[in-house]
C-alpha positions as CSV (number, residue, x, y, z in Angstrom):
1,X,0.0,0.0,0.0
2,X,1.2,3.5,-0.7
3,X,0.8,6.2,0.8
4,X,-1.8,9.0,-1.1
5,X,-2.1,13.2,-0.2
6,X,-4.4,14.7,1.4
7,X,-5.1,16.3,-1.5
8,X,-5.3,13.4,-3.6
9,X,-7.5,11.4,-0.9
10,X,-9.6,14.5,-1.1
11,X,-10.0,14.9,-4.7
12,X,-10.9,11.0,-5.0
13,X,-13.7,11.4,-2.8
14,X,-15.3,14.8,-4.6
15,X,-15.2,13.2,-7.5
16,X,-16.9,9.9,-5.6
17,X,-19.7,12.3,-4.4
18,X,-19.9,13.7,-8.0
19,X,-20.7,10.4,-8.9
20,X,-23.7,10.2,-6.4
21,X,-25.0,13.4,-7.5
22,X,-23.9,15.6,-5.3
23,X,-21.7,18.8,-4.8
24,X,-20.4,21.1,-3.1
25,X,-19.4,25.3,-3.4
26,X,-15.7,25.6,-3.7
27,X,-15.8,27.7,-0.3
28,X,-17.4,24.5,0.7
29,X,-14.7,22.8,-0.6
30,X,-12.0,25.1,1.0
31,X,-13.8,24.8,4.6
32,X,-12.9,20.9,4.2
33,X,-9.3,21.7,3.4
34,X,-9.0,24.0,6.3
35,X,-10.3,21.3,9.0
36,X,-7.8,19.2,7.7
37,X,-4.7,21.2,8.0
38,X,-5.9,22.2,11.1
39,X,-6.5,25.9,10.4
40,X,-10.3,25.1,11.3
41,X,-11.4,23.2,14.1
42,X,-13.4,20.4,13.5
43,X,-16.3,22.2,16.3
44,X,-15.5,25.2,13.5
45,X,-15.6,23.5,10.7
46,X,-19.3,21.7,12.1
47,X,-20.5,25.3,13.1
48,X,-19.8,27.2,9.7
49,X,-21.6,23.8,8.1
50,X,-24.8,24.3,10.1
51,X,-24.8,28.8,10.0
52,X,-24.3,27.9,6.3
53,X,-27.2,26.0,6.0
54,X,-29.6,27.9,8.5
55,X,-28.4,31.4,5.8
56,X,-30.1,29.0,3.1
């Protein structure tokens, strides 16, 4: 096994989701980024998800 980026790993699953039918807003995309090098919180990351969907 080898190892794969976060980046990679993250890509592969977007375009997994695409696949289902579903997407997301690049600042959507950018939030998930942000959790995972640690410049968000995942209690941040969970709290922008839900204000961002209560704005809706």
């Amino acid at each position: 096994m080898h190892n794969v980026s976060t980046e990679k790993a993250l890509s592969n699953q977007l375009a997994s989701i695409r696949m289902e039918g579903f997407c997301f807003s690049d600042s959507e995309i950018d939030n998930v980024r942000k959790c995972l090098s640690g410049e968000l919180t995942f209690k941040q990351f969970t709290d922008k998800i839900v204000s961002d969907v209560k704005h809706r």
